[in-house]
Phi, psi and omega in degrees: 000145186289302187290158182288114223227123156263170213294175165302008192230353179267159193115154154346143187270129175325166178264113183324129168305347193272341162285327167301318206203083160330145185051021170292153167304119155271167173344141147091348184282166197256128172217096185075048200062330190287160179226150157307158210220231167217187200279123180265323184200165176197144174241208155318332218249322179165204188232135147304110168246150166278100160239213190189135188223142202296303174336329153209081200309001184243349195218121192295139189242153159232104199287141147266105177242152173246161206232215191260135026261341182319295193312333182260005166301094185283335219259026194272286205344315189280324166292308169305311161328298180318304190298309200304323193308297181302336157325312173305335180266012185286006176019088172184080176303343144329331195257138174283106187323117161296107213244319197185134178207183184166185181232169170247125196277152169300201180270139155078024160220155212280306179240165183261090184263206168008250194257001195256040165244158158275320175179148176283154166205146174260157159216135179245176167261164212239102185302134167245032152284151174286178182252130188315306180335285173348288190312289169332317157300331180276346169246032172054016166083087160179136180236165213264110197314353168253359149278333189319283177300317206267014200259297177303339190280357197266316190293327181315291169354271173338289187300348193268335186277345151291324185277356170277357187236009198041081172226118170245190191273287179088341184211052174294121175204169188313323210269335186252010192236112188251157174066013187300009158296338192256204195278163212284344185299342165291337209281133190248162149285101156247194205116351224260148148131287225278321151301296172335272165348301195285272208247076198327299151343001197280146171232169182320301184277346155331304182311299193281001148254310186322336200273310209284318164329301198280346170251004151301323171287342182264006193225335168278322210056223178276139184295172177270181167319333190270359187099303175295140223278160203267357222192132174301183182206121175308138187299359177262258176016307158302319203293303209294319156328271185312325154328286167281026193236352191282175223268326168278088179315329186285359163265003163263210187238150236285318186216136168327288185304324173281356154300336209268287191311309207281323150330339179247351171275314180333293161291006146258315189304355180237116205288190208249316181316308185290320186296334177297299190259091189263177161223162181298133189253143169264100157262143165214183144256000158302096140355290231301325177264060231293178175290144194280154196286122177309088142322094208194073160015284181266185169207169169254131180233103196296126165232048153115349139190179206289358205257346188242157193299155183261142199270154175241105198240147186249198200063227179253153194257185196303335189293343178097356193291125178298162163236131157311129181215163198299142167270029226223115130273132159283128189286129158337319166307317173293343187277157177301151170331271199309337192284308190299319146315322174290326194293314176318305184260026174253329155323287196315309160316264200328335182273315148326308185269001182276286172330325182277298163313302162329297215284332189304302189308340171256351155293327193290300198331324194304295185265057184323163168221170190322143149242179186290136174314191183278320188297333183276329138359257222286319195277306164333324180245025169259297191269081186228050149265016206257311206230173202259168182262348169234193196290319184312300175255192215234156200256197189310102171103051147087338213272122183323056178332122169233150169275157158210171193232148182223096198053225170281009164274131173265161223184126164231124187257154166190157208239093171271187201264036165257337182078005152302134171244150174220148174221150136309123176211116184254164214222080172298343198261135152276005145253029154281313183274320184307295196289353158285286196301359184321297193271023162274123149018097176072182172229198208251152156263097186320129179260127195285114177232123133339267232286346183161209186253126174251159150227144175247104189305184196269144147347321162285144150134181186241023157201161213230138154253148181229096160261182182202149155198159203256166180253333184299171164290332200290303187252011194286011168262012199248160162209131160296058181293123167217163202216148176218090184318130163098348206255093183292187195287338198264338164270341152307307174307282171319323215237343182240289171330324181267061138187051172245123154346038172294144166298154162273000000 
């Protein structure tokens, strides 16, 4: 770890285990060697302690252990093992290291095979820098939102470098986002493993309303029984908030870090004036229903990574939802002499440029100019904030468009000025799709998507890949190909894929 760690004796007096966690280990018992400590955290799956094993006689460990029903469950078993594995490669010592793991036999069987365990158990290493809890406890639960946010962007950070390795969290909360004292680059993760196991299901944006949950609570304080938070928020914070809570994951966004980024634009568009008139944010976790609607002028509209600015769109957002805005126009009458002069010659203009416009749109109608065969038609008016609508002009990110034929498949290939090529190729077939990807380099690793099978080529080679293809009707007759010379597959993904326009 990076951040400045206070001595082992500074920080909060732990919280009595019989209060935290009912049915905890007391002190001093032994499990696989680890000797028990006191209680650190406890959820669903079990409870987390602070121990110490002769094996690292310098360093406080954090035991999880979990008891039945999971732990006697071989097919929990097999999962956990299967996350702790992939844990293992996750090459980010920010993230807290699996040391160790196992089961515990039941009373009275000799070794713990089958059904005959009492409970599994991990051990990681135990950061003794505080913990967002900590902090949080120490300011009487509530952080000041812009420490808030900047604690979250460090855990974002963690999560998007897990979830690019397909790892996911599943029980991101204040207690498990470690080292928040330093800069966020410091900021660590423990956690990992044992929700994935319990709930094979998890998807990416599970991860990213949780982080929006846990920085609704750190800015909030603790939710009520109904889920809601006890304590207002300034309303672009709220806006950015329902976005990642809302009940349809493919309207949040996209990766932890544009939740992150778009949270810290969220404090600056909001002025210390603004920030007095907040409103309640309803985190919950209930689908069925959604979060109540965010009154907000503006909204944020992810478009797909963090690296690129978060959009402010007024209306309606992309999704077709309406968002309120003001209804109140001002009248010409109203404005001061000069404002009315000004309108007057900005009418004029506009009728110039109406006029000016006219005359381009009946030459062109006049001279037509090329356009996609009939067959390249359709994939141009499925993506087409993707691809140009004629040969002529240029597609997303600058890019230089050609039709190509691959045998009978047909395709529009383009070249963006990164020198990423990506091509549309439709492939109704699934021996369609098998004979576009044939000649790419090694094979892919599935990225976890709602919309369809993303793959990611492997690391070797000397260009990296992405393919995609969708589940909906509109585009499940298409495959995405994109290559980037010089590139691994994962830098496609990050620097082109999270933010390329498929249409909906």
């Amino acid at each position: 770890m990076t951040g400045t760690a206070p001595p082992p004796s500074a920080g909060p007096p732990a919280i009595p285990p019989a209060i935290l966690a009912p049915g905890a280990l007391p002190p001093g018992t032994t499990i696989a060697g680890h000797r028990i400590d006191v209680v650190l955290r406890s959820d669903d799956l079990g409870i987390t302690y602070r121990a110490t094993h002769p094996a690292y006689p310098a360093q406080p460990l954090a035991l999880t252990v979990i008891g039945a029903p999971y732990a006697t469950d071989p097919a929990f078993r097999g999962r956990l093992r299967s996350a702790l594995t992939a844990l293992g490669g996750i090459g980010d010592d920010r993230i807290a290291p699996v040391l160790g793991h196992g089961v515990v036999p039941a009373a009275g069987a000799d070794r713990p095979t089958g059904s005959d365990v009492s409970s599994c158990w991990i051990a990681t290493r135990h950061p003794q820098a505080p913990t967002a809890a900590d902090v949080a406890r120490r300011n009487r639960g509530i952080l000041d939102p812009a420490v808030a946010v900047r604690i979250i962007s460090g855990a974002a950070d963690r999560l998007d470098h897990a979830h690019r390795r397909g790892i996911l969290h599943g029980s991101v909360s204040p207690a498990v986002i470690t080292d928040v004292t330093g800069p966020p680059s410091s900021i660590g993760l423990t956690g990992f493993g044992t929700a994935l196991a319990a709930h094979p299901g998890l998807h990416p944006s599970d991860d990213i309303a949780a982080l929006a949950r846990t920085l609704s609570v750190l800015i909030s304080g603790p939710t009520d029984s109904a889920g809601r938070s006890t304590a207002p928020v300034p309303p672009a914070l709220a806006a950015v908030l329902g976005r990642a809570l809302g009940p349809d994951n493919t309207h949040r966004f996209r990766t932890c870090a544009e939740f992150a980024r778009a949270a810290e634009l969220a404090l600056t568009l909001s002025p210390n004036d603004d920030r007095r008139r907040t409103e309640s944010v309803f985190s919950t976790t209930d689908h069925d229903e959604p979060t109540r609607k965010i009154h907000a002028p503006r909204i944020f509209t992810p478009r797909g990574h963090h690296d690129r600015p978060t959009e402010l769109v007024s209306g309606a957002d992309r999704s077709g939802h309406d968002v309120p805005t003001p209804t109140r126009r001002a009248r010409a009458a109203d404005a001061p002499g000069p404002l009315r002069r000004g309108l007057g010659q900005l009418v004029a203009i506009a009728l110039v440029v109406g006029v000016i416009i006219g005359g381009l749109l009946y030459v062109d109608a006049r001279n037509p100019l090329p356009a996609w065969s009939d067959a390249a038609d359709p994939i141009a008016q499925t993506f087409t904030a993707l691809l140009p609508s004629r040969p002529q002009d240029r597609g997303w990110r600058d890019a230089t468009c050609t039709e190509n034929r691959s045998g009978t498949i047909v395709g529009i290939t383009c070249t963006d000025r990164d020198h990423v090529t990506f091509a549309v190729w439709r492939t109704p077939t699934a021996a369609g799709r098998a004979s576009i990807v044939r000649s790419l380099a090694g094979t892919g690793q599935p990225h976890s998507w709602p919309e369809g099978e993303v793959l990611v080529g492997s690391d070797k080679g000397t260009a990296g890949w992405v393919t995609t293809n969708f589940d909906d009707a509109k585009r499940g007759p298409y495959t995405v190909i994109a290559t980037w010379p010089g590139h691994t597959g994962d830098a496609v993904l990050d620097d082109w894929w999270q933010l390329a326009p498929f249409d909906r």
